[in-house]
C-alpha positions, 0 to 999 in steps of 0.5 A, a space after each residue: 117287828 123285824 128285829 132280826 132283818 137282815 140276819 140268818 139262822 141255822 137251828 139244829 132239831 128244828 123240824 118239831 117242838 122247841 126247835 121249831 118254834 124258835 124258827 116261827 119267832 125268828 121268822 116273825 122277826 125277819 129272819 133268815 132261818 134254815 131248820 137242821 134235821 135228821 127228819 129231812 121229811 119232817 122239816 121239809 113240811 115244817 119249812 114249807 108251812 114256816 117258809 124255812 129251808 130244810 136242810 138234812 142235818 144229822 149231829 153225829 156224822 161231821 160231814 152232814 154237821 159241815 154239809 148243813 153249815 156250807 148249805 146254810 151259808 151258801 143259801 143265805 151268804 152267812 150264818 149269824 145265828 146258830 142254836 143248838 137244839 138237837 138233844 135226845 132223853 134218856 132216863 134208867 135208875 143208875 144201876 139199869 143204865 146201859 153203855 150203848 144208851 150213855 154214847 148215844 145220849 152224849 154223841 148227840 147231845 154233847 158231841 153234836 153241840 160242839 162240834 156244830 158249834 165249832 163248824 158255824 165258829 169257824 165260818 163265822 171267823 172266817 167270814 168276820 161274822 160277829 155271831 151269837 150260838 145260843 146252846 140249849 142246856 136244861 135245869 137238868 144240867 143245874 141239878 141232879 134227878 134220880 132217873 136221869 143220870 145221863 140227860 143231867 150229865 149231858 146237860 151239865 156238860 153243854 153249861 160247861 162247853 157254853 162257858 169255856 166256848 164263850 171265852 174263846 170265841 169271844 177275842 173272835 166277837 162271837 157271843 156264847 150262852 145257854 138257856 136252860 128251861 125247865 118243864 116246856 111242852 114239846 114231843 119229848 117233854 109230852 112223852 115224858 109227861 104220859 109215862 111220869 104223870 102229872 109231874 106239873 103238881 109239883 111245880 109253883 105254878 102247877 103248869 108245863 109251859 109253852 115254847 113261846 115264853 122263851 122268846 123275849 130270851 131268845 131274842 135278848 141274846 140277839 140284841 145289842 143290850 146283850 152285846 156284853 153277855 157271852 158265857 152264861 147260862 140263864 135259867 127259864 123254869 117257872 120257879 121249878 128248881 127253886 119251887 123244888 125246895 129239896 123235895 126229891 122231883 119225879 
């Protein structure tokens, strides 16, 4: 199906994992899709296998932040789509947790998203664009965990920013939401699953689930049955939190 034909996408973190797969769905459907990196190498060889435009792209620098958006755009002649999905992991019981290591969490996972948020938001208004930004926030950001104080934080805040950005840009005909996954695999989320074990047992179905069960999400967003949704937050975990039933999780 080409459901997204004619429409084109800037996804930030995109040259692996989640980000990435987003991309082939997008693609799939017809869309445009320009895949946002730090890793310019890396999203140079995810393009071309994908058939995506690679564009360097690092969150925590404003002129890249706006190079990216004027490279997309002038690329493509718009950009309807953005996804956030740029984020890093962090984890430190509260009292080992470092300053250094709370910025840099923060820079790009809460910083990075608005602020690639508001260059695409203005484009978009610019242009007369009705949008929609999707931002990838966590069941992290739903609940505390306690080795993950500063993740939960970021996460919680990109919730929020989704909230207050949904009402705003909203006058604008622009679409804000999250999603908020649980256990996906993906290089952090694999990483995480050799230094913590076999966290999947703890969850109702005993599994970390793949990229592509968060498809039909995706491109729900992207529809005209969504057309009245902006602002929220929906939740893809498997029954993670709910399975947790106030057991404390790894």
């Amino acid at each position: 199906m080409t459901r997204l034909a004619g429409k084109s996408a800037l996804i930030t973190g995109a040259a692996r994992g989640i980000g990435l797969a987003f991309a082939k769905r997008y693609i799939a459907e017809g869309a445009e899709v320009a895949i946002g990196d730090i890793d310019i190498t890396r999203a140079e060889a995810a393009a071309a296998e994908i058939g995506a435009l690679p564009i360097e792209m690092d969150v925590t620098d404003q002129a890249s932040i706006e190079r990216a958006v004027a490279q997309t755009a002038a690329r493509f002649g718009k950009i309807d789509i953005l996804v956030n999905n740029a984020a890093i992991f962090s984890a430190a019981p509260l009292v080992e947790i470092e300053r250094a290591d709370f910025a840099r969490v923060f820079d790009i996972n809460v910083s990075g998203t608005l602020f690639t948020m508001q260059a695409v938001a203005r484009h978009m208004i610019e242009a007369g664009i009705r949008g929609n930004i999707i931002n990838m926030a966590s069941q992290a950001g739903r609940r505390g965990e306690p080795l993950v104080a500063v993740y939960c934080a970021s996460k919680a805040a990109i919730i929020s920013l989704t909230q207050s950005a949904g009402l705003n840009l909203i006058t604008h005909g622009i679409n804000v939401n999250a999603i908020a996954p649980g256990a996906f695999h993906s290089e952090m989320m694999d990483g995480m699953l050799e230094r913590m074990g076999d966290i999947a047992k703890h969850f109702p179905r005993k599994r970390v689930c793949d990229p592509a069960q968060m498809d039909s999400t995706l491109l729900y967003f992207l529809s005209p049955a969504s057309e009245a949704v902006t602002g929220t937050n929906i939740k893809i975990d498997d029954g993670q939190i709910a399975g947790a039933n106030g057991r404390e999780m790894p």
